[in-house]
MITORNU-418300 format. One record per residue (C-alpha): residue in one letter; x, y, z; residue number from 1. Coordinates in Angstrom, 1 decimal, always signed. Layout:
residues N
[r 'A'; [X; Y; Z]; NUM]
...
***
This chain:
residues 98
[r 'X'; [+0.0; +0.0; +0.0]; 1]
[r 'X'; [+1.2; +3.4; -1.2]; 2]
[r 'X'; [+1.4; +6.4; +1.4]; 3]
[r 'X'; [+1.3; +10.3; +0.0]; 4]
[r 'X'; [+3.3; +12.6; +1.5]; 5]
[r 'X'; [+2.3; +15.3; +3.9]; 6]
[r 'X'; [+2.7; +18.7; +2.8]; 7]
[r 'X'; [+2.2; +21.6; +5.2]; 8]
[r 'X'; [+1.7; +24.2; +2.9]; 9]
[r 'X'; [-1.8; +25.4; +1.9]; 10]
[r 'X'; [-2.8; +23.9; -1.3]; 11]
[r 'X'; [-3.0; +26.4; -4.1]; 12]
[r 'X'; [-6.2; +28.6; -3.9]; 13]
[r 'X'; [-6.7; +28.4; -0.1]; 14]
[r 'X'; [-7.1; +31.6; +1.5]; 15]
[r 'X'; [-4.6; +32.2; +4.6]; 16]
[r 'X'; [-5.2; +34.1; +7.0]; 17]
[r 'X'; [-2.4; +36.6; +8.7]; 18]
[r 'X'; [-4.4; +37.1; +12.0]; 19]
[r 'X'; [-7.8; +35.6; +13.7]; 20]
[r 'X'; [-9.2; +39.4; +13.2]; 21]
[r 'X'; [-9.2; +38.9; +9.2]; 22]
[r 'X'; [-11.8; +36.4; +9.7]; 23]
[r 'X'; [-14.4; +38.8; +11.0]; 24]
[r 'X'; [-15.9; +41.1; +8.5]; 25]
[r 'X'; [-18.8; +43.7; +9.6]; 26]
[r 'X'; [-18.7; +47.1; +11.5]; 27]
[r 'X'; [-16.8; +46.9; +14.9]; 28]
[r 'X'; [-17.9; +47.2; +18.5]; 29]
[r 'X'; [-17.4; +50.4; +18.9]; 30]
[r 'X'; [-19.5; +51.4; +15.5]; 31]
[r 'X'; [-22.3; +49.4; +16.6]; 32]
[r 'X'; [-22.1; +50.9; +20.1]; 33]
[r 'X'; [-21.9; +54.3; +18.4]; 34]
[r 'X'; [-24.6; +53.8; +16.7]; 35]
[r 'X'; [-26.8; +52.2; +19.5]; 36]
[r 'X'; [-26.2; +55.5; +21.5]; 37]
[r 'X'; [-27.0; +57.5; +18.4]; 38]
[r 'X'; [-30.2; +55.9; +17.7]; 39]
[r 'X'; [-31.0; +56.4; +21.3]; 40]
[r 'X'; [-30.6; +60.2; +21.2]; 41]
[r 'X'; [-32.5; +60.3; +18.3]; 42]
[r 'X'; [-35.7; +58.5; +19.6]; 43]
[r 'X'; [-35.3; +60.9; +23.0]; 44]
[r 'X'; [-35.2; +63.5; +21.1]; 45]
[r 'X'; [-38.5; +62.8; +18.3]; 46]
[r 'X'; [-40.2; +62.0; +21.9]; 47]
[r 'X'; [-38.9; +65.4; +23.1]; 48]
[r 'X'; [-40.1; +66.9; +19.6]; 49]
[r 'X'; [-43.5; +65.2; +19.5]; 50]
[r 'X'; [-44.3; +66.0; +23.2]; 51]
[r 'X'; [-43.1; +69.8; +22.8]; 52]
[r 'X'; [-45.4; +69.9; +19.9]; 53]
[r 'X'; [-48.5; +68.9; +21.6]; 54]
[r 'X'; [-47.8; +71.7; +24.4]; 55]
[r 'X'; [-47.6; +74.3; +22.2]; 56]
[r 'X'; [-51.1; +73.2; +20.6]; 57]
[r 'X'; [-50.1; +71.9; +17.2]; 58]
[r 'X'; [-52.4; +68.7; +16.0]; 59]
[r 'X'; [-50.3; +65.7; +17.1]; 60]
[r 'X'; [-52.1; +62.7; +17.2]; 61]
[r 'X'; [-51.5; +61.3; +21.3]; 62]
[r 'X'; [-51.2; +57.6; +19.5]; 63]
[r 'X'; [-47.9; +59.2; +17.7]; 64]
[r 'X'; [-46.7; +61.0; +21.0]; 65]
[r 'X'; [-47.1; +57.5; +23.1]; 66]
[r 'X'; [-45.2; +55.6; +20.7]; 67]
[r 'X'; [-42.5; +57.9; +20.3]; 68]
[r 'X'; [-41.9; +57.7; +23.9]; 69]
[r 'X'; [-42.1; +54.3; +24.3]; 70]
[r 'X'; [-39.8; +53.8; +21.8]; 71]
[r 'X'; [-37.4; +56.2; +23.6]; 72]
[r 'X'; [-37.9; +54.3; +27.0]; 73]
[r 'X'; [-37.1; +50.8; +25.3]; 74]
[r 'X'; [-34.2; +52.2; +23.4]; 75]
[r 'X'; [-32.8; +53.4; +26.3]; 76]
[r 'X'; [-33.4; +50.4; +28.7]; 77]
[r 'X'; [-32.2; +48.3; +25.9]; 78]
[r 'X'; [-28.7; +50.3; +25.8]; 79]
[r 'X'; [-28.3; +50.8; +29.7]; 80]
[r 'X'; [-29.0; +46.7; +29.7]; 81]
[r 'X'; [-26.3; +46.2; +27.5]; 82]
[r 'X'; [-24.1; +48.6; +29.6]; 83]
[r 'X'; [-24.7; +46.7; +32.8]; 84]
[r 'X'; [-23.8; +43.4; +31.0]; 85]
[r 'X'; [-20.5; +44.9; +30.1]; 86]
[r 'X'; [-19.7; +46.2; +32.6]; 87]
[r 'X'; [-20.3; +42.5; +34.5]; 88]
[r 'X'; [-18.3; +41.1; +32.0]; 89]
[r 'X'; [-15.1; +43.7; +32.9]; 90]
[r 'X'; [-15.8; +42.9; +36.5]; 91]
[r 'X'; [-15.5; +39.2; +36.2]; 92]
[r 'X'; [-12.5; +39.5; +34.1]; 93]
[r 'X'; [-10.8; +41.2; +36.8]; 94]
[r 'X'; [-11.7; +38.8; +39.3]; 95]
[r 'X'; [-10.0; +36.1; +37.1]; 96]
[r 'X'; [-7.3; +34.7; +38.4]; 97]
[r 'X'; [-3.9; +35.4; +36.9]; 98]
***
């Protein structure tokens, strides 16, 4: 019975990677987060908007004005959520043994 050789180099066409971080493609954590805390300030500030709007007397529907600030209130339990988690995550790395 025959045995091939091993070669250790790629075979032609493979893709190699220099580092693990060429692997991942997409925006990075800091964009999304960015953009999390941007979307936030945006609905808080349509609520803001809206709400100002109906004080003043203009015709805004109060269907529109609830939604807009439940949207806000989600958004921004949804974000301080995700800062909590992280900053679990930190303290739990700290308490890692070296």
């Amino acid at each position: 019975m025959a045995v091939n050789s091993v070669s250790l180099t790629p075979p032609t066409g493979a893709s190699t990677l220099k580092s693990p971080l060429e692997a991942v493609s997409g925006p990075s954590f800091s964009d999304v987060l960015a953009n999390t805390v941007n979307n936030a300030m945006e609905s808080q500030q349509t609520a803001a908007t809206l709400t100002r709007m109906a004080a003043e007397g203009q015709d805004v529907p109060v269907s529109t004005i609830v939604q807009a600030i439940s949207q806000a209130e989600l958004t921004l339990q949804t974000l301080i959520t995700v800062r909590d988690r992280a900053v679990e995550a930190y303290q739990q790395i700290q308490q890692m043994p070296i």
